[in-house]
N, C-alpha and C positions, 0 to 999 in steps of 0.2 A: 453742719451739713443737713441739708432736707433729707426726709423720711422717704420711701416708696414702702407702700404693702400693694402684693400681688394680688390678684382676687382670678384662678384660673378656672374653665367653665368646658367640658368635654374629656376629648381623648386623650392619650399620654404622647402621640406627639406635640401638641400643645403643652403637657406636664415638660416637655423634654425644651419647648422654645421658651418658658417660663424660664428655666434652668438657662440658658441663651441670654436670655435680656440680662438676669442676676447677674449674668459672670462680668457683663459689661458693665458695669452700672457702678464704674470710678469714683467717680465725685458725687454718690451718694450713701446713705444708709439701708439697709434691709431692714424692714420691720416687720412680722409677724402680726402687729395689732393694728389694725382698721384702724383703731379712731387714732395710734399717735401717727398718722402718716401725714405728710404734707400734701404725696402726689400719691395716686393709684392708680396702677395698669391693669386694667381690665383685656385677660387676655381674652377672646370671646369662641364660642361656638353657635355655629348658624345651621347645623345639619339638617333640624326641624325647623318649622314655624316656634316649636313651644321651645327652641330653644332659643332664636332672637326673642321671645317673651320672658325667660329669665332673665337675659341678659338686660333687658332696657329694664325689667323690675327693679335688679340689681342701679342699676345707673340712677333710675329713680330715687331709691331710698337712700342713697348717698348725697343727693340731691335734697332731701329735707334731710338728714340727719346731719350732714355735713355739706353747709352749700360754701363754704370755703375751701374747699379743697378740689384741684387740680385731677379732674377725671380724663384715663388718656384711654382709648378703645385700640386693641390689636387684635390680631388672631383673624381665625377667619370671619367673623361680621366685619371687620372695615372692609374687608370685598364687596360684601353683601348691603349691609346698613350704614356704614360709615360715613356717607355723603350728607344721608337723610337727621345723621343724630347729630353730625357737628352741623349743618347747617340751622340746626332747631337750636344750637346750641347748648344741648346735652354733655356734649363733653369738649374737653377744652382743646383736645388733641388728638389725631386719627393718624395709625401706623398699620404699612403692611407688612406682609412677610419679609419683603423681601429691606424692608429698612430695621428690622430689629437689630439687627449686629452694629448700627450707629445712634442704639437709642440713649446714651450717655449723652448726644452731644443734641442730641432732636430734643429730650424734655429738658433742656437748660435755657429754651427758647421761653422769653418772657410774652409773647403774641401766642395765640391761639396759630394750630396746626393742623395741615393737612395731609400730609405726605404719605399718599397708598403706594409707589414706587408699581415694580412689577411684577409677574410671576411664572420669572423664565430664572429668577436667583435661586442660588443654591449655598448654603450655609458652610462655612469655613472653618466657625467656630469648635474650638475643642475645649468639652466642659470639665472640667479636672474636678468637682465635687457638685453631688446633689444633695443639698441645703434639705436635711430631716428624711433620708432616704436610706435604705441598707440596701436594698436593689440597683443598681444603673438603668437607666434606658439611655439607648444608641440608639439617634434617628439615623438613619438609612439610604432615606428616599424620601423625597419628595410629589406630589402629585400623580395622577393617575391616570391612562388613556381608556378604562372604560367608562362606557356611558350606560349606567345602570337608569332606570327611567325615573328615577325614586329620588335620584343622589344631585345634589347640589354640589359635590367638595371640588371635582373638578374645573368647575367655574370660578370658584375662589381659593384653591391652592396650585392648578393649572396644569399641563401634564407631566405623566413621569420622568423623573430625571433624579440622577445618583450623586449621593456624595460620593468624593475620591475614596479609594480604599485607602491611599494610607493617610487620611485622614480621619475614616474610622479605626485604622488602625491604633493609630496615634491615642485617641481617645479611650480605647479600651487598656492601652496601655499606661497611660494615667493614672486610671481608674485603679486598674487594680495594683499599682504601685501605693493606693491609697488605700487601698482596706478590700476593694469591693470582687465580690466573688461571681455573684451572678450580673448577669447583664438579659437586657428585654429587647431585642432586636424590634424598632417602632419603626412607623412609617404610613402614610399615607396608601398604600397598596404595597407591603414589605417587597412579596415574592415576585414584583417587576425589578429588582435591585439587578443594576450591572448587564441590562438589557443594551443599552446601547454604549458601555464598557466592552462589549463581548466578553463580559464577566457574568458572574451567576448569585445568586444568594449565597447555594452552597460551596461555592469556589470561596466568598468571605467564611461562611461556616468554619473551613475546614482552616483557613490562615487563624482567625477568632482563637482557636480550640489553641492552640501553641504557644502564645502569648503565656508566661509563669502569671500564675495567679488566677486568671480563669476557670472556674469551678464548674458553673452551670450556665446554660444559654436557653435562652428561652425567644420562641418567634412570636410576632404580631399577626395578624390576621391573615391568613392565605390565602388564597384563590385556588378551586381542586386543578384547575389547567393549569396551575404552577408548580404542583407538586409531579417532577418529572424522576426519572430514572435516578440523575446525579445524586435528589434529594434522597431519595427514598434507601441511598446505599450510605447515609450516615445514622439512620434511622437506633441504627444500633450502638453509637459511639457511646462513651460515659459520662462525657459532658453534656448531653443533649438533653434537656428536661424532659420528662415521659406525658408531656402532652400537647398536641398543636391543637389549634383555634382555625379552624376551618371555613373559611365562610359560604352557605348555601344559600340563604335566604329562605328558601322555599323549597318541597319536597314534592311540588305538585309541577308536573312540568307544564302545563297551561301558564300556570302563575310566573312561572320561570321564564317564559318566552315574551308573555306581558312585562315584565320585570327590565326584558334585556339581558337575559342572563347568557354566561356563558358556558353554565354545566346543567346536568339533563341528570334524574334521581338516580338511573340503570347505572350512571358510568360513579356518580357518585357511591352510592353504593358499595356499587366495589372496592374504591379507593378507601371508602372507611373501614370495611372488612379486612382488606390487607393491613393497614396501619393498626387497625386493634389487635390482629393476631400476633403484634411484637410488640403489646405488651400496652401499650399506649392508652390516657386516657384522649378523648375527644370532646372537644368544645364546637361551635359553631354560632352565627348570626342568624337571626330568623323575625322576619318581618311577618305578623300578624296582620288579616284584616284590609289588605291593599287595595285595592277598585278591582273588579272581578272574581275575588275571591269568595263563589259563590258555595253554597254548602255543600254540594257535588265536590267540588277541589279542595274544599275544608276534608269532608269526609275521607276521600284518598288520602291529603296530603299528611293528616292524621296519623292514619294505618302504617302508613310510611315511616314516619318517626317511629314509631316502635319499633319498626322492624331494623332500623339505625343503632349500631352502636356508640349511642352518645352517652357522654356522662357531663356536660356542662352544657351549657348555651346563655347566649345573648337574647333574649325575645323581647322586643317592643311591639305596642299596635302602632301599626303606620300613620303615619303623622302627616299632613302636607307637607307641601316643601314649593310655596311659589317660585316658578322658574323650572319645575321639571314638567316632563310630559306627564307624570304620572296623577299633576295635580289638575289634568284637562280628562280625566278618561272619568266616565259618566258612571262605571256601578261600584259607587262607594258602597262602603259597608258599614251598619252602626256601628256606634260605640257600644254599647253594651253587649251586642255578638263579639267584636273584638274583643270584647275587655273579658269575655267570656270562654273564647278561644284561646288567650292568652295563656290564662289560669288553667285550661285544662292542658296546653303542651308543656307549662312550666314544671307544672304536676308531675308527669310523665318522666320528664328529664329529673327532676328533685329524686326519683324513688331509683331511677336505671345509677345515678352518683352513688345513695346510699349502697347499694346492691356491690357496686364496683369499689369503694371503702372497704367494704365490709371482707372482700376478698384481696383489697391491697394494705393490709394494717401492720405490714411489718418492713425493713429495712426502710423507713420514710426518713429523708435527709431534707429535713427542714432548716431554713434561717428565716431566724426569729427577728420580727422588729422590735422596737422598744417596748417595752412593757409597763402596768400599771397593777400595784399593789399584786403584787407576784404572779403574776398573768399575761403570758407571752404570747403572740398568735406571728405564724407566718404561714409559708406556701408548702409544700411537699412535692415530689419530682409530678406527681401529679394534678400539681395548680388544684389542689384540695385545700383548702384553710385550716389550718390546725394549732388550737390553746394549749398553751405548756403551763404548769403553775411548776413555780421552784423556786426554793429559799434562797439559789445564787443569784447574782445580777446577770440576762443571759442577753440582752439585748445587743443586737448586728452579730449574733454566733449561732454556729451551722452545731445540729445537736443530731445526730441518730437515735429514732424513737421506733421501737419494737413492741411496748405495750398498750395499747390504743384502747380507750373506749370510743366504741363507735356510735354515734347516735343516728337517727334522721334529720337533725340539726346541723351537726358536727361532730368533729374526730378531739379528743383529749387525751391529755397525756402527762402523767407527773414524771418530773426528770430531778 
């Protein structure tokens, strides 16, 4: 039987259609190692310029390291680049989203291939194990209706639309029939789920929580206009992990209205105030460095982050992204102010985490991934990363850890 190695590139819904193609893939082998594989699928992401430039790097150096072997491109660059790489013939075969669930029978094709399909499909597939995983991710949703001015994803994953519920259901019910305790609620824009269901996030939320085996939950990236009443009255359940990932962007509201955005920092603000007073850590995204982000809206937008109670964040400097509006708007900003800017909010967020550890160091219910030479690392209800050394084997086991050394590194713990 031929080989396949995965080579995945971005977010975990992409980690989650990786796990899709695998489940399909009958009449081949899985292989972990690049060079025994026959064929490789390159799952791709295109969210930056600098990410289609991994991705062809990547293609590249397969290309001289290995010019016999069968490169197939998926994920979202065959929306985007896929015409241009098999036509230069870079790769031998181009798949979209919506053809992965018949990639068994697509890469048995002996002719080079084209096949981008559409992006109105919605995935059926129910993944019963993640290949080196002790978490789940459950995709959710697909695609997105806003138009952030920055974002390419809804051009190549197309708008939002919902798996069935009891096909999520089904799936977490698998799962944890298998071992798995936590699950990652993913998705392309999660907190649009079951919008036009006349269902809700937390209407799945609260079915999710019942299912035996179900330990902890965990969401994907929010939007503040999506965290409404319904959500806000499970905030306290026991299954809920103690911390949602937020998305702002930007705390300047100039930036915010250039952006496309759909929240303003007053109302933000707020929403993060309430959700910290129950206990909660906070994450969020933050785009550094955009076209107009002049030192007037740096300076504000600054002051603002501190006055936020964050303890995590996503921060990248902005990247092009040919195809959006945001790569025609005229007051870019260096690189070296960005890269500058960058370093100084990461800063900020790095010391508000330490601070917030330092006062959550005890009842932490971690599961641990596998470990190496007695050193375990996994998550805490508060998406904190935390090392266990211990003379048992403790890998895929949930341990309560009460004596923490806290550092501005990290949190440690012998068990």
């Amino acid at each position: 039987m031929q080989k396949v190695y995965f080579k995945t590139f971005g977010c975990r819904t992409n980690q989650f259609d990786t796990q899709i193609m695998m489940s399909k893939l009958q009449e081949f082998v899985i292989t972990s190692k690049e060079e025994e594989s026959n064929i490789i699928i390159v799952n791709s992401c295109t969210v930056t310029n600098g990410a289609d430039s991994s991705v062809r790097g990547y293609i590249n150096s397969i290309e001289r390291k290995y010019p016999d072997k069968k490169v197939i491109l998926a994920g979202c660059g065959s929306h985007s680049k896929g015409e241009s790489l098999f036509e230069a013939k870079k790769v031998f075969g181009v798949i979209g989203h919506s053809e992965k669930e018949n990639i068994n029978e697509i890469i048995k094709s002996p002719k080079r291939f084209y096949q981008i399909g559409d992006l109105k499909h919605i995935d059926s597939t129910i993944v019963e194990e993640f290949i080196g995983k002790s978490r789940a991710f459950i995709k959710i949703q697909e695609g997105c209706d806003f138009r952030c001015s920055y974002c390419i994803i809804p051009y190549v994953r197309g708008d939002a639309r919902s798996h069935k519920e009891e096909t999520i259901l089904a799936q977490v019910e698998k799962l944890a029939n298998h071992g798995f305790g936590e699950f990652i609620l993913t998705g392309t824009n999660v907190g649009s789920y079951g919008q036009e269901q006349g269902s809700s996030v937390a209407k799945l939320l609260k079915r999710m929580s019942q299912i035996r085996g179900v330990r902890r939950i965990r969401m994907g990236s929010l939007e503040p206009i999506q965290i409404d009443d319904e959500f806000k009255e499970l905030l306290q359940e026991p299954w809920m992990a103690k911390h949602l990932h937020i998305a702002l962007q930007h705390t300047s509201d100039r930036m915010l209205e250039l952006m496309n955005r759909r929240n303003s920092y007053s109302s933000d603000r707020e929403l993060f105030e309430e959700i910290a007073s129950k206990g909660y850590a906070l994450g969020t995204d933050y785009i550094v460095g955009h076209p107009g982000e002049g030192e007037k809206e740096w300076s504000e937008a600054i002051q603002r982050v501190k006055n936020l109670p964050l303890t995590h964040i996503h921060a990248f400097s902005y990247s092009k992204r040919d195809g959006t509006v945001s790569a025609t708007m005229k007051e870019q900003v260096r690189g070296d102010i960005a890269k500058k800017r960058h370093k100084e909010l990461t800063q900020i967020i790095k010391e508000k985490n330490y601070n917030f550890r330092k006062e959550h160091n005890k009842n932490l219910e971690v599961l641990l991934e596998n470990g190496k030479n007695g050193v375990y690392h996994g998550f805490d209800q508060y998406f904190n990363r935390v090392s266990v050394t211990s003379d048992d084997d403790l890998s895929s086991n949930w341990v309560l850890l009460n004596k923490m050394e806290v550092t501005d590194e990290e949190s440690k713990a012998q068990f």
